[in-house]
C-alpha positions in Angstrom: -15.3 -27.0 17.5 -12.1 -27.5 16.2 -11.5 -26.5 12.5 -10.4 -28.7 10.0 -7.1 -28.9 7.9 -8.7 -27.4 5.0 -10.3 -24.6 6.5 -7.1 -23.9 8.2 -5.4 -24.2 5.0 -7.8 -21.8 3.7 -6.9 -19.5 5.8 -4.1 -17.0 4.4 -1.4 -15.5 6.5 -2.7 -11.9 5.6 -4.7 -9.7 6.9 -6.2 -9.1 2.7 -5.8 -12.2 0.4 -2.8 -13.1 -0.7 -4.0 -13.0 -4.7 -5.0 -9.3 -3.8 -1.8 -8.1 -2.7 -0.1 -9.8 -5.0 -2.2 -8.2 -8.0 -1.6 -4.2 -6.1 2.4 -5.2 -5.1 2.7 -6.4 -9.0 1.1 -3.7 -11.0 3.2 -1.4 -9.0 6.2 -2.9 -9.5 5.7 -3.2 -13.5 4.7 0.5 -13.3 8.0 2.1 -11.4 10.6 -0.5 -13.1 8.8 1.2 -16.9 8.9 4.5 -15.5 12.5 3.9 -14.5 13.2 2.6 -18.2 13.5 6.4 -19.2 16.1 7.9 -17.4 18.3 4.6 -18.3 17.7 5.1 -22.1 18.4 8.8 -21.7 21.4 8.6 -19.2 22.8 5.9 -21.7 23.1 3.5 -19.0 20.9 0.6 -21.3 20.1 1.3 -25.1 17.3 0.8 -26.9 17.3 -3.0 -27.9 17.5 -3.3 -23.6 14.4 -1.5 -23.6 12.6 -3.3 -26.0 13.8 -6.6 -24.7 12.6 -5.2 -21.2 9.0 -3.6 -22.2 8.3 -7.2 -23.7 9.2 -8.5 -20.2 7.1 -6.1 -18.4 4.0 -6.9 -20.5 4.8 -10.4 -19.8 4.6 -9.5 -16.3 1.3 -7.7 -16.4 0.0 -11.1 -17.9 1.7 -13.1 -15.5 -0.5 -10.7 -12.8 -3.7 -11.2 -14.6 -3.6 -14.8 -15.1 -2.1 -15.1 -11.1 -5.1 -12.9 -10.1 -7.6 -15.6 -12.0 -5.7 -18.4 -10.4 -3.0 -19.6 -12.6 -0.1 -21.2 -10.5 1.8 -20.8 -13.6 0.9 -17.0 -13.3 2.0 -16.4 -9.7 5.0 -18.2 -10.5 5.9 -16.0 -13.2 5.2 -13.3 -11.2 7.0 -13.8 -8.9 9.7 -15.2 -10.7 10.2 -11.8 -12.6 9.8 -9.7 -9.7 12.8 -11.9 -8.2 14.6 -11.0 -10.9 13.8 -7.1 -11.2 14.7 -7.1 -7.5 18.6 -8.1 -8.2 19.3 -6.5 -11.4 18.2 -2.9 -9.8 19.8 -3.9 -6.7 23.1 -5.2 -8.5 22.8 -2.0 -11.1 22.4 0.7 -8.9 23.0 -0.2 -5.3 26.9 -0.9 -5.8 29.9 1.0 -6.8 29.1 1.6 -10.2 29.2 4.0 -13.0 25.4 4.5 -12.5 25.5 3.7 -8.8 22.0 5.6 -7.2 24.1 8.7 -6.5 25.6 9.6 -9.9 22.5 8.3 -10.8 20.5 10.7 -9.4 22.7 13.8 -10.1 22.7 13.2 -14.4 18.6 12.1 -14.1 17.2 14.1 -11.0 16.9 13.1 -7.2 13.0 11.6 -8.3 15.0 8.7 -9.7 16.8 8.0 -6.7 13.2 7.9 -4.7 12.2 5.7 -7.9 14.6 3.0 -7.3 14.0 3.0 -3.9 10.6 2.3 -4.2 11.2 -0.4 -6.8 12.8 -2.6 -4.4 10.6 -3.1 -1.7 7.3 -3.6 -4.2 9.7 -6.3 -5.7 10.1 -7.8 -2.5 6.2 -8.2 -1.6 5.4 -9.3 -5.0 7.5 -12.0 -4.7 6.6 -12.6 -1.3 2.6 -12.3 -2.0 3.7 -14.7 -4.9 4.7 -17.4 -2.6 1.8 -17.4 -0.5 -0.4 -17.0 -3.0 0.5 -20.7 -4.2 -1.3 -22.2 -1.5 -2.9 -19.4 0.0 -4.5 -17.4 -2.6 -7.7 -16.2 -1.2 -7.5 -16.9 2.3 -7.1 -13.7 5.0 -7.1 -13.7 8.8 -9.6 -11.5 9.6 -7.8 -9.6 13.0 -8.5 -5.6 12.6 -6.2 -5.3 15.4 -3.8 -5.7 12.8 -4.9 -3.5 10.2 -3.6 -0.2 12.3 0.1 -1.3 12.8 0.1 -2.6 9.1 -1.3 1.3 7.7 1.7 2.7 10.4 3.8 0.4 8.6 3.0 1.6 5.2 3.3 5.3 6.0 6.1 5.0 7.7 7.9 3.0 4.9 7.0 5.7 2.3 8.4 8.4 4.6 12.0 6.3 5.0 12.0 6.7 1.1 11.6 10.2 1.3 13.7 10.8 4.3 16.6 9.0 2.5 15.8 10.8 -0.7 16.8 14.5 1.1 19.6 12.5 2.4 20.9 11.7 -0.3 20.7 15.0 -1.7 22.6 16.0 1.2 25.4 13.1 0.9 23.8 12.7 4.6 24.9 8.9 6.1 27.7 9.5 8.4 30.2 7.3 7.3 28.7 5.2 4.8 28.4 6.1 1.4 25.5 6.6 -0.6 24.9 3.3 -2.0 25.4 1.6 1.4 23.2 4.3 2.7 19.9 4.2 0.6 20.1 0.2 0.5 20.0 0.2 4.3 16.9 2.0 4.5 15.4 -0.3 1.5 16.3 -2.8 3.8 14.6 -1.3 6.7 11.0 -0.9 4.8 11.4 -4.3 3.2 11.6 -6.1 6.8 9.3 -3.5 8.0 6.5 -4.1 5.5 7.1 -8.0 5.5 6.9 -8.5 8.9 3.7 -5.8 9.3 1.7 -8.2 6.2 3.1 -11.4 8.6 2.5 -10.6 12.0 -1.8 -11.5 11.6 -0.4 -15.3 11.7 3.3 -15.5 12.2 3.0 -13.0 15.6 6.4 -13.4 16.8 8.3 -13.4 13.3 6.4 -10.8 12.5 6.7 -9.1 15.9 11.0 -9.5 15.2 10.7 -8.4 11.9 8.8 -5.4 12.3 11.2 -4.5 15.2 14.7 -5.2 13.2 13.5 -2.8 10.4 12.1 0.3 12.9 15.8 -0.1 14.7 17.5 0.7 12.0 15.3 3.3 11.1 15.0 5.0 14.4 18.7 4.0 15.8 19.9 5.5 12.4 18.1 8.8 13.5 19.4 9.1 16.6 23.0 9.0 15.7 23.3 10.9 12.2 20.5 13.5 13.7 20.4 13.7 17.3 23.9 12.9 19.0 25.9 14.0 16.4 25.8 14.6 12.3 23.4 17.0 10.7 20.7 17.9 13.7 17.0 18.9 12.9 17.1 22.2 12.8 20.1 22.3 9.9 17.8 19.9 7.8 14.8 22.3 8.3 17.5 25.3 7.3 19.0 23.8 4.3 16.1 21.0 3.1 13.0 22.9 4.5 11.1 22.5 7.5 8.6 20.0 5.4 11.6 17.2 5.0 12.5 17.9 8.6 9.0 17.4 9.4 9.2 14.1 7.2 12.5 12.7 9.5 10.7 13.6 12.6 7.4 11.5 11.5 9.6 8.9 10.1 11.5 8.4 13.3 8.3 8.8 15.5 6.4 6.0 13.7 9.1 3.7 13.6 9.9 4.3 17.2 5.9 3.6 17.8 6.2 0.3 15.8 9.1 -1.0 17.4 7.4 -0.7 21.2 4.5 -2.3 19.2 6.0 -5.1 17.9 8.2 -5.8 21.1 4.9 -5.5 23.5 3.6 -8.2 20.9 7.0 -10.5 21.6 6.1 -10.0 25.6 2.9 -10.4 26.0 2.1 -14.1 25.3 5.2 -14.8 27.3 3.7 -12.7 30.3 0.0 -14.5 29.6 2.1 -18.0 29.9 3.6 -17.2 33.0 0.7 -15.8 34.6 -1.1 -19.0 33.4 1.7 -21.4 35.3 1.2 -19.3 38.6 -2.5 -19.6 38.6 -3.3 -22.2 41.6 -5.0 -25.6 40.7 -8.0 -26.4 41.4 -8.9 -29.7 44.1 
């Protein structure tokens, strides 16, 4: 039996509802962006009329969650909305040449605001992307546990490109690109990584192409600073500590595990359809 238009639109892209990652993406996001509101006050970057102007925001924000979370469109759009927003101001504040680019940043503050920034960005991004489904897909899930384990892969691996591009950029560590170019590359990695592990339930093939563009900058970017040439291994073990060597080695690992994953994904309904076209016809 074929399922109706409504049930189909009821049906979320996700793998969990759309509202509930929404609510998880959110609350983290309005938790790291006021964490991150100390270190500006006290490096003088903002004073403190942009912090009060900004904590009003934030609790806004929370609302915004809350009322998103008990249905309000005008809630998820707020949400969303704000997240947007959060997304380019850090991006545009810290991710360029600046005087409080993530670099200098991170030497007056301490490299934990570095790793703070980074993380800001890519709960940003699924906020406002869980904020957009969530408009017409607030409840709705695809229920495919085949899913689930590339989607936790995903999520560790992204939190271990943060911390792998933390100790880099303790150690000035890109090759030729600088800091700021650096760390937004791997933001941009776990940001196409996460989005296209939440997508790939539905959307296989974007999903599939998504997962694989972030995990070949991740892993492609470990081969060349760490295994042809630039700082190998064994000198990040010697002058980090074994642990954050361990940490690039598990990074580059899972992402190299996702990326076979998500290409295999690409192939195989293109090998099923061929099979399909060879297969003889009946009388």
């Amino acid at each position: 039996m074929r399922a109706s238009p409504v049930g189909r639109r009821a049906q979320g892209p996700f793998v969990i509802p759309a509202r509930t990652l929404l609510l998880i993406a959110g609350v983290l996001s309005v938790a790291l962006s006021a964490v991150n509101l100390v270190p500006e006050l006290r490096s003088t970057n903002v004073d403190i009329y942009y912090v009060v102007v900004a904590g009003l925001i934030y609790l806004i924000w929370l609302a915004s969650l809350v009322l998103a979370w008990r249905g309000s469109r005008g809630g998820i759009l707020l949400a969303g909305l704000i997240a947007f927003v959060e997304f380019g101001v850090i991006a545009a504040g810290h991710f360029t040449t600046s005087p409080f680019d993530i670099h200098v940043y991170s030497l007056r503050e301490g490299l934990w605001v570095a790793a703070l920034l980074m993380a800001i960005l890519p709960v940003c991004a699924l906020t406002a992307m869980a904020a957009i489904v969530s408009w017409s897909h607030p409840t709705g899930r695809i229920r495919n546990p085949r899913m689930i384990p590339l989607l936790v892969v995903s999520v560790i691996g992204a939190i271990l490109v943060l911390l792998n591009a933390t100790d880099s950029l303790r150690r000035v560590d890109f090759g030729t690109a600088n800091p700021e170019d650096g760390t937004f590359a791997a933001v941009a990695s776990v940001i196409l990584w996460l989005v296209g592990a939440f997508w790939i339930a539905r959307v296989r093939r974007v999903g599939s192409i998504l997962i694989a563009l972030g995990t070949f900058i991740v892993w492609y970017s470990f081969i060349t600073l760490h295994v042809v040439s630039g700082t190998s291994i064994s000198a990040i073990a010697s002058n980090s500590g074994p642990v954050w060597a361990g940490i690039a080695l598990a990074m580059a690992a899972l992402a190299a595990a996702s990326f076979i994953a998500a290409l295999a994904l690409v192939v195989e309904p293109l090998v099923r359809r061929q099979s399909d076209t060879r297969l003889p016809s009946g009388p």
